[in-house]
C-alpha positions in Angstrom: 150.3 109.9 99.8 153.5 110.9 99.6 155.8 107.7 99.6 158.3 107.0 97.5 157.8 105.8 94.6 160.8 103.2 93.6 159.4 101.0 96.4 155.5 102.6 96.2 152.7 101.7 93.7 148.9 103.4 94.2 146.8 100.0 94.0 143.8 100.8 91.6 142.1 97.6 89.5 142.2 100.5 86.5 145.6 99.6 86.0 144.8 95.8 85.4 143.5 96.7 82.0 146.7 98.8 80.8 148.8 96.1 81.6 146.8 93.4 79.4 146.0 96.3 76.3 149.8 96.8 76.4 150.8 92.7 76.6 147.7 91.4 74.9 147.1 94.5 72.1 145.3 91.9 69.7 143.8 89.5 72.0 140.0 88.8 72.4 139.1 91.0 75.4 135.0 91.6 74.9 132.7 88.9 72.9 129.2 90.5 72.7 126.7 88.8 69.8 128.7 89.8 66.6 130.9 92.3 68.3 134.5 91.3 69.4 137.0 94.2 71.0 140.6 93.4 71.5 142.4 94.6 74.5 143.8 97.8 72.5 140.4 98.4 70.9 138.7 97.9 74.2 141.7 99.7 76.0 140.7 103.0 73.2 136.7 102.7 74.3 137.8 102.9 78.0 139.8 105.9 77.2 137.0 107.8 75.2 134.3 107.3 77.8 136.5 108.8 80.1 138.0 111.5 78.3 134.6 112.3 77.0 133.5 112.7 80.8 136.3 114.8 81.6 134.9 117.4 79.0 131.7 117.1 80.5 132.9 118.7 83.9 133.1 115.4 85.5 136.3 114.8 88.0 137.7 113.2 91.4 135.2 112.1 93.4 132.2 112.9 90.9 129.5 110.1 90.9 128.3 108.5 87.6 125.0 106.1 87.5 124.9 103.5 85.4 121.7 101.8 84.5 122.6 99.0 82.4 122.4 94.9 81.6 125.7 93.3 80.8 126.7 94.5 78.0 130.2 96.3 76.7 129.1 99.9 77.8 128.7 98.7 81.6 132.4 97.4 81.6 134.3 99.7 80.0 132.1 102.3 83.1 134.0 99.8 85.5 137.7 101.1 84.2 136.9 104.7 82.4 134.8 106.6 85.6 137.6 105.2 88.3 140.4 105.8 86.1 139.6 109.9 86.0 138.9 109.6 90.0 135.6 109.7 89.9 132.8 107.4 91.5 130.7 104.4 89.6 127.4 103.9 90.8 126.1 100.2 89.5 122.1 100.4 89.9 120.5 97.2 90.1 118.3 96.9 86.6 115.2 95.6 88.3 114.7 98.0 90.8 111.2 100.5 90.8 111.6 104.0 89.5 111.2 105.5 93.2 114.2 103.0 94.4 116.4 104.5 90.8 115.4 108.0 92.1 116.4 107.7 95.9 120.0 106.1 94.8 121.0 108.6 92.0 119.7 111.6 94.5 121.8 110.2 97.3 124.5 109.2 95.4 124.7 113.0 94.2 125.2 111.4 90.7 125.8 113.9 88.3 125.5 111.6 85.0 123.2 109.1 84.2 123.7 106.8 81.5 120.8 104.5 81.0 120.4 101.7 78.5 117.1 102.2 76.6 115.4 99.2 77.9 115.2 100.6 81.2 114.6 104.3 80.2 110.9 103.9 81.6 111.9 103.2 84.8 114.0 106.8 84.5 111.3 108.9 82.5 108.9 108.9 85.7 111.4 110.4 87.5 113.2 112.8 85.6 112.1 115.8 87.7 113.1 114.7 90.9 116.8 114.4 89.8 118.1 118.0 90.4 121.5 117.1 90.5 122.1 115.1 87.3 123.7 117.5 84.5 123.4 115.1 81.6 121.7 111.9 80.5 123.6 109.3 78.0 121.3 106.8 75.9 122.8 103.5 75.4 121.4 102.3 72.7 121.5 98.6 72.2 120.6 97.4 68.8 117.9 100.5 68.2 118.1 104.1 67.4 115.5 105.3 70.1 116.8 108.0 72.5 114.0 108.4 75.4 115.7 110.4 77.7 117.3 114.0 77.0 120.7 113.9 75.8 122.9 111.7 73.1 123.4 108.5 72.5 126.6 106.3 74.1 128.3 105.9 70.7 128.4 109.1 69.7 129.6 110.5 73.6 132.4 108.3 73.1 133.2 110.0 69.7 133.5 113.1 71.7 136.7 111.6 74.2 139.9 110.6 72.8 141.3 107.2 72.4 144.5 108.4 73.6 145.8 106.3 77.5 144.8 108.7 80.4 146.5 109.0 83.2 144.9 106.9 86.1 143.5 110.2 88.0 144.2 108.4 91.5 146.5 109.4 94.4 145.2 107.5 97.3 144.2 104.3 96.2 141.8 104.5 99.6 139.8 106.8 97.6 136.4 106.0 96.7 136.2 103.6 93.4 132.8 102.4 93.5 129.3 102.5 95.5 127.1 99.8 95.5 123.8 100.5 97.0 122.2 96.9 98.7 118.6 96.9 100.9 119.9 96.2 104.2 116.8 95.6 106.8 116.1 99.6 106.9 114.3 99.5 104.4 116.3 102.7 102.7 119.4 101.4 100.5 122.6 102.0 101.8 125.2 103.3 99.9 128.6 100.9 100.1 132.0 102.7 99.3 134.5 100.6 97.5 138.0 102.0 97.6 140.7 101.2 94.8 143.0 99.1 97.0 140.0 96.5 98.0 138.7 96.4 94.7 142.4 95.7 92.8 143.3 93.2 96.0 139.6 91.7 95.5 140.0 91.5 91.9 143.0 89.5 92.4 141.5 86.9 95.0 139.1 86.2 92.7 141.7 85.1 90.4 144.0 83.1 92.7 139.9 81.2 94.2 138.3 80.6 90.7 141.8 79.1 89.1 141.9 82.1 86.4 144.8 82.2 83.8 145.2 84.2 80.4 143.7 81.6 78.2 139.9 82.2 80.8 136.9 82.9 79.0 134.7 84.6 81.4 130.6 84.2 80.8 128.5 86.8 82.5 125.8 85.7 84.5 126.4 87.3 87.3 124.8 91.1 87.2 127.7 93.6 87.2 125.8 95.7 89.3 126.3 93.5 91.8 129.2 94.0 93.9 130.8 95.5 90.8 130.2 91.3 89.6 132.1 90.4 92.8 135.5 92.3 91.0 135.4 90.0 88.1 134.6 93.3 85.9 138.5 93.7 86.8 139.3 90.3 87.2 139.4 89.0 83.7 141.1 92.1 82.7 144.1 91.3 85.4 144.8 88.3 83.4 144.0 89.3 79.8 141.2 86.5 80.1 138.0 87.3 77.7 134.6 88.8 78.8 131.6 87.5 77.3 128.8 89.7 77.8 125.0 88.6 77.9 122.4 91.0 78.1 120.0 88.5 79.2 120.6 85.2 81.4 118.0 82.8 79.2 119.3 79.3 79.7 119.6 78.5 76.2 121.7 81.5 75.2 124.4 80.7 78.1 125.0 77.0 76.4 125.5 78.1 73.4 128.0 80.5 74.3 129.7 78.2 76.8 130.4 75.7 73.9 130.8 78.5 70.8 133.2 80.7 73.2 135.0 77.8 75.3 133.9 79.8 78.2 135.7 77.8 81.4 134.2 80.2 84.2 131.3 81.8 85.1 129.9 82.9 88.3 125.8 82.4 89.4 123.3 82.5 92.3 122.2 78.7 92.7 119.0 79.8 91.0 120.8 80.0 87.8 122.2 76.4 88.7 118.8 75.1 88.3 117.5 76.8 85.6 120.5 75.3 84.0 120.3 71.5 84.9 116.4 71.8 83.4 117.5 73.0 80.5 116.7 70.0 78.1 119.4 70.0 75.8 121.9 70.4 78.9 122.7 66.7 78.7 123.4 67.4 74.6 126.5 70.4 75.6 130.0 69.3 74.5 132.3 71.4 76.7 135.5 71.6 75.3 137.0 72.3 79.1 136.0 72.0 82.2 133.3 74.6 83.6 134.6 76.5 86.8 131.3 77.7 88.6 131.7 80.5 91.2 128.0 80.1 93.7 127.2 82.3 96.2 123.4 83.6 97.5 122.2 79.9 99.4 124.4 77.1 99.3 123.4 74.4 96.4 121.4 71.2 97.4 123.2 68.2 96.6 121.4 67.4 93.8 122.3 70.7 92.1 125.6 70.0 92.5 125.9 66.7 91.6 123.8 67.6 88.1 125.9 70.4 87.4 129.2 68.4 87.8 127.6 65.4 85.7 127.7 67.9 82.8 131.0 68.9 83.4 131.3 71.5 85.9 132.8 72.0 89.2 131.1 74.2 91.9 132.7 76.0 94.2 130.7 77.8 97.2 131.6 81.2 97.8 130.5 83.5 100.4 130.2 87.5 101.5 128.3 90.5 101.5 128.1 93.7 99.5 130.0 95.2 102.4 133.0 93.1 101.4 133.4 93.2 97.9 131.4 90.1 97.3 132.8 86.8 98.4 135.2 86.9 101.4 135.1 83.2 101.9 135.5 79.8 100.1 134.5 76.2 100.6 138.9 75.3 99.8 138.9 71.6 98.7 141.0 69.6 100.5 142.4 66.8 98.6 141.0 64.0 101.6 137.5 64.9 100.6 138.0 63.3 97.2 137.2 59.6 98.6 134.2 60.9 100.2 130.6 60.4 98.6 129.2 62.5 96.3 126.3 63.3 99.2 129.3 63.9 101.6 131.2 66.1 98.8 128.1 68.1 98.2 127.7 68.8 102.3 131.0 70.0 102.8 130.8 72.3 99.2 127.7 74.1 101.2 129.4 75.4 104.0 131.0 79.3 103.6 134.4 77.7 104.3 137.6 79.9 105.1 138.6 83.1 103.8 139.9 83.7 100.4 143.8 84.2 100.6 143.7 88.2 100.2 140.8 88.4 103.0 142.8 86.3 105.4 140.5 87.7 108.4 137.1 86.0 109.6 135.8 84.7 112.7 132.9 83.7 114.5 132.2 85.5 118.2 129.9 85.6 120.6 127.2 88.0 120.4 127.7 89.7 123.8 131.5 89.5 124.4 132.8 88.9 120.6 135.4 86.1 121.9 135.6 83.6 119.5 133.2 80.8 120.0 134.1 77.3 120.2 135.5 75.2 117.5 132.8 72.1 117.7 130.4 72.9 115.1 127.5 73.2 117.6 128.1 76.6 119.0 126.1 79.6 117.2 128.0 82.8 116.9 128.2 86.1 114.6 130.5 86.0 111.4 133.1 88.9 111.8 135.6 90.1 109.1 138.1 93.0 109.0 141.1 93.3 106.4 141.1 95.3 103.0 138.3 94.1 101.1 136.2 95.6 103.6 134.2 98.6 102.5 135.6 102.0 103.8 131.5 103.0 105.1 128.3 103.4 104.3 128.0 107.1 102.1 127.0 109.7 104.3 125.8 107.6 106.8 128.6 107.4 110.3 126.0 106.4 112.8 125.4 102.7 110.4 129.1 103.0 109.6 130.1 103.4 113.0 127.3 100.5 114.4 128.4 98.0 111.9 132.5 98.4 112.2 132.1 98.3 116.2 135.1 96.1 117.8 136.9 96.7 114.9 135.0 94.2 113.2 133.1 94.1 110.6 129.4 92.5 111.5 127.7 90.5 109.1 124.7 89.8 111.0 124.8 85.7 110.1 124.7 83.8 112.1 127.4 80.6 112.2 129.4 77.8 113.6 133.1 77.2 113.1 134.1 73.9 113.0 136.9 72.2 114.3 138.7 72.5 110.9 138.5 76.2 111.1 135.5 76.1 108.5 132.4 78.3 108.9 128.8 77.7 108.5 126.2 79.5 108.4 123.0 78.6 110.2 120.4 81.2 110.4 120.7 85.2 110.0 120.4 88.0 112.6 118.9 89.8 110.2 115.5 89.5 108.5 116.7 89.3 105.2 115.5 87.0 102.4 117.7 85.9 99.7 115.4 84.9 97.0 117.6 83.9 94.0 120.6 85.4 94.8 118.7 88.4 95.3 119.1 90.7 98.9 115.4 91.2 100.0 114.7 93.0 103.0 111.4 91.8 104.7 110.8 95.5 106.7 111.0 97.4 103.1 108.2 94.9 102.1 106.5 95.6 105.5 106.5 99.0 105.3 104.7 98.9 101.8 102.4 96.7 102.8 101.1 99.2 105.7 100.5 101.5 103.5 97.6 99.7 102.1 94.7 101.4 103.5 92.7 97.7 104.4 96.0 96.5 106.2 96.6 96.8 109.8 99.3 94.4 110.8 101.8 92.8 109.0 104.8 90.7 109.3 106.7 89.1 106.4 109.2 86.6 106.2 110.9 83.7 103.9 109.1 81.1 102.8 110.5 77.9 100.7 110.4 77.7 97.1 111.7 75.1 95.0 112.8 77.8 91.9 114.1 80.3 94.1 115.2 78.8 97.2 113.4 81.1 99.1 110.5 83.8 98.6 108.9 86.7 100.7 105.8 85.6 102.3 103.1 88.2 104.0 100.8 87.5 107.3 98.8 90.1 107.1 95.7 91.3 109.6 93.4 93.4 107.8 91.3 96.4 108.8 87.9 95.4 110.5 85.6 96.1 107.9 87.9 95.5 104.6 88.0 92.6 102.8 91.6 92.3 101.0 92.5 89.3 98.9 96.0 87.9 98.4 95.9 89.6 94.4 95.2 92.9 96.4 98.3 93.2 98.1 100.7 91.3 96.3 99.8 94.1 93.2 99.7 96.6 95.7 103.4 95.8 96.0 104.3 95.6 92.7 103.2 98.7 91.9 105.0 100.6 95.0 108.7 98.9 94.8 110.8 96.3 92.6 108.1 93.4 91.3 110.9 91.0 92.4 110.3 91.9 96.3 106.8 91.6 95.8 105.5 88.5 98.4 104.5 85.3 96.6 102.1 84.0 99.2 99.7 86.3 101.6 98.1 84.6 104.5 95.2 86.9 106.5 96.0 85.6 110.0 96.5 86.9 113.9 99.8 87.4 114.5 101.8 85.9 117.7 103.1 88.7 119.8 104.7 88.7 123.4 102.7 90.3 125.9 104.5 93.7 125.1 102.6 93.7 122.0 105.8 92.6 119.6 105.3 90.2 116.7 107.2 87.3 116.9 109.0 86.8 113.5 110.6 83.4 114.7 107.4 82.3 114.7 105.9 82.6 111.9 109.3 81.6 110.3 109.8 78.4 112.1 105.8 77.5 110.9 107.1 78.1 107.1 109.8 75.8 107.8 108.8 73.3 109.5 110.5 69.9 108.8 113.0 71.5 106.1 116.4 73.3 106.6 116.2 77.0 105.8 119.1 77.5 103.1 120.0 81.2 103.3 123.9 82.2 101.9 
């Protein structure tokens, strides 16, 4: 872009953690176990990694895979790969090693650094990725290299601790790609560009109530939506990260009492797992706890237990396709006198968009007018603005399909109600969200019919008082076979992610119109029968 540049800054969220190394040089930036960085240490790391990638051939729009928990490595990846203009690709840690392969191939990564823990879902694979030139072991508390090539620590003793320049000239250029199910079945790669992810970043900020004294606790994957921008986030403000390789309820109330942590972001599943801790009641918080939820609004009672131990929830909404959260439940000061079964009602709704989104609506399916403001009338959720991703990689005809009107279509659908709030009330599309997790119930269907004893088979959510909601199967088998539930439940297991796996088989006929299709709504309605199906 050639604008001037006394009145023109390129936006990139790289430049958030220059800022804080050069006005907070010795404050806390990173807490993991025994290992604290400050902002000019962590500033140095950031600046090896990507130095030390610059030597290895890698440059503007070069992708880099990242196969790693939440630990230091992963976010200094989120500043060092964009800052030398090429592309992170976050992949989700619990995914199968044919899901791993298909992403890094279509990603057209050309590194792959891997955390050792989740080297074996790599090793299987290793001749199928062509276009990788090197492998990086991160070695996390052991000296085991299983793949081919060095390990993370000494890489970054290759690259220079010196600044780099930030190696980007249209801050529309691809940051990030985030690869989510969608109802395909194949995962869809989702381009972040560096003005949505530094104008994200900041939203999250101005939503969650940060400041430079927040102590951020990391519950929330970073492969997820880049951890809905927070990875830049905390930086913006010189706030502290605390990483935690593994979300185990006792390990996150320690370190919200031992770090002073005051915000943290979570899937309601987390929520739970956190009021039934036993010693939750025993915490002494030394601040309050601001909680970030998004994945199926919280039930009353979650919310009510979470803010009896000091906490206040706030409910979030979005897609991949967005950055993460677009919307916000905004408190309005009125709702204070309400009851605290009133309180938690309003808190579930996906609420109004976060001041750097500014741009959501709900419209009719067929003519995309807005729908009536009475909270009865059903309509799609639409958003446009800068936090929306620039495509899907090297796929127009999904790009095109989903951006059509100039909107962006979420596929969930909502009502709007009278005080310009949304909520959500069923989805368009047959996805599951199981924990915070995206499931997508044709990937599971197509698995599934591959079992040589299946012949039909339709899947869809079922409710589960851990999870929210879990896949269930209906499956009509082959005359002749006899398949148990354990068949094709480890049938799954062992052909994709074991999280996607269904819980619950039932061997059934299916309802079908007399065209011979299955009807879904059906089977769906029979699951939920009596109960309010909580989906994000």
């Amino acid at each position: 872009m050639n604008e001037p540049r006394v009145n023109y800054d390129v936006l990139s969220p790289v430049q958030f953690l220059i800022r804080s190394a050069n006005v907070y040089p010795d404050k806390t930036a990173v807490v993991y176990g025994d290992t604290r960085y400050t902002y000019s240490e962590f500033y140095a790391r950031v600046n090896r990694l990507a130095d030390a990638l610059k030597k290895q051939g890698i440059g503007l729009d070069d992708k880099v895979a990242f196969l790693c928990p939440n630990i230091p490595p992963m976010l200094e990846a989120h500043s060092a790969v964009p800052m030398i203009g090429a592309v992170l690709v976050s992949i989700n840690i619990r995914l199968s090693p044919s899901e791993i392969s298909y992403i890094i191939n279509h990603s057209d990564a050309k590194a792959v650094f891997v955390d050792t823990e989740f080297a074996k879902s790599v090793q299987p694979i290793l001749k199928e990725l062509n276009q990788v030139k090197f492998f990086v072991n991160i070695c996390d508390g052991t000296d085991e290299r299983p793949l081919p090539g060095t390990d993370y620590e000494d890489f970054l003793a290759t690259g220079s601790p010196e600044p780099m320049p930030v190696a980007v000239e249209n801050e529309r250029q691809v940051a990030t790609i985030n690869y989510t199910s969608g109802t395909t079945g194949l995962p869809k790669g989702v381009m972040y560009h560096h003005r949505g992810a530094y104008l994200n970043a900041l939203g999250e900020i101005l939503e969650a109530g940060m400041d430079s004294s927040s102590v951020y606790l990391w519950t929330l994957p970073m492969f997820h939506c880049n951890g809905w921008c927070f990875t830049w986030a905390v930086n913006a403000i010189g706030g502290t990260h605390v990483c935690l390789r593994q979300v185990v309820a006792a390990d996150v109330f320690r370190l919200i009492e031992q770090e002073n942590v005051s915000h943290l972001c979570a899937a309601p599943t987390i929520l739970i797992m956190m009021i039934t801790y036993p010693g939750a009641q025993q915490v002494k918080m030394q601040r309050p706890l601001q909680i970030l939820t998004a994945g199926a609004p919280p039930s009353p009672t979650v919310i009510q237990k979470m803010e009896a131990i000091g906490a206040n929830i706030t409910h979030v909404y979005g897609l991949t396709e967005v950055y993460g959260p677009h919307s916000v439940c905004a408190w309005q000061e009125q709702w204070n006198e309400l009851s605290a079964d009133e309180k938690a009602k309003i808190k579930s709704r996906q609420g109004v968009p976060y001041i750097v989104s500014r741009h959501m609506d709900v419209v009719d399916l067929e003519t995309m007018a807005p729908v009536a403001r009475d909270g009865k009338t059903i309509g799609e959720i639409v958003m446009r603005g800068n936090n929306v991703m620039l495509g899907y990689y090297k796929d127009p005809k999904t790009t095109e399909k989903a951006f059509r009107g100039e909107w962006f279509h979420s596929g969930d659908l909502a009502v709007m109600h009278p005080d310009g709030y949304v909520e959500i009330k069923d989805r368009d599309k047959d996805i599951i969200i199981s924990g915070g997790e995206n499931i997508s119930s044709v990937e599971i269907e197509n698995v599934i019919f591959r079992h040589p004893d299946v012949l039909e088979v339709a899947v869809v959510s079922t409710p589960d008082t851990k999870w929210g909601e879990v896949p269930k199967a209906f499956v009509v088998a082959k005359e002749g076979t006899n398949p148990t539930s354990e068949d094709i439940i480890n049938f799954c297991k062992e052909n994709m992610a074991r999280f996607k796996a269904p819980k619950v088989v039932e061997f059934c006929q299916l309802p079908k119109t007399a065209t011979g299709k299955i009807l879904k709504f059906k089977l769906r309605e029979k699951e939920w029968e009596g109960r309010d199906r909580k989906v994000n």
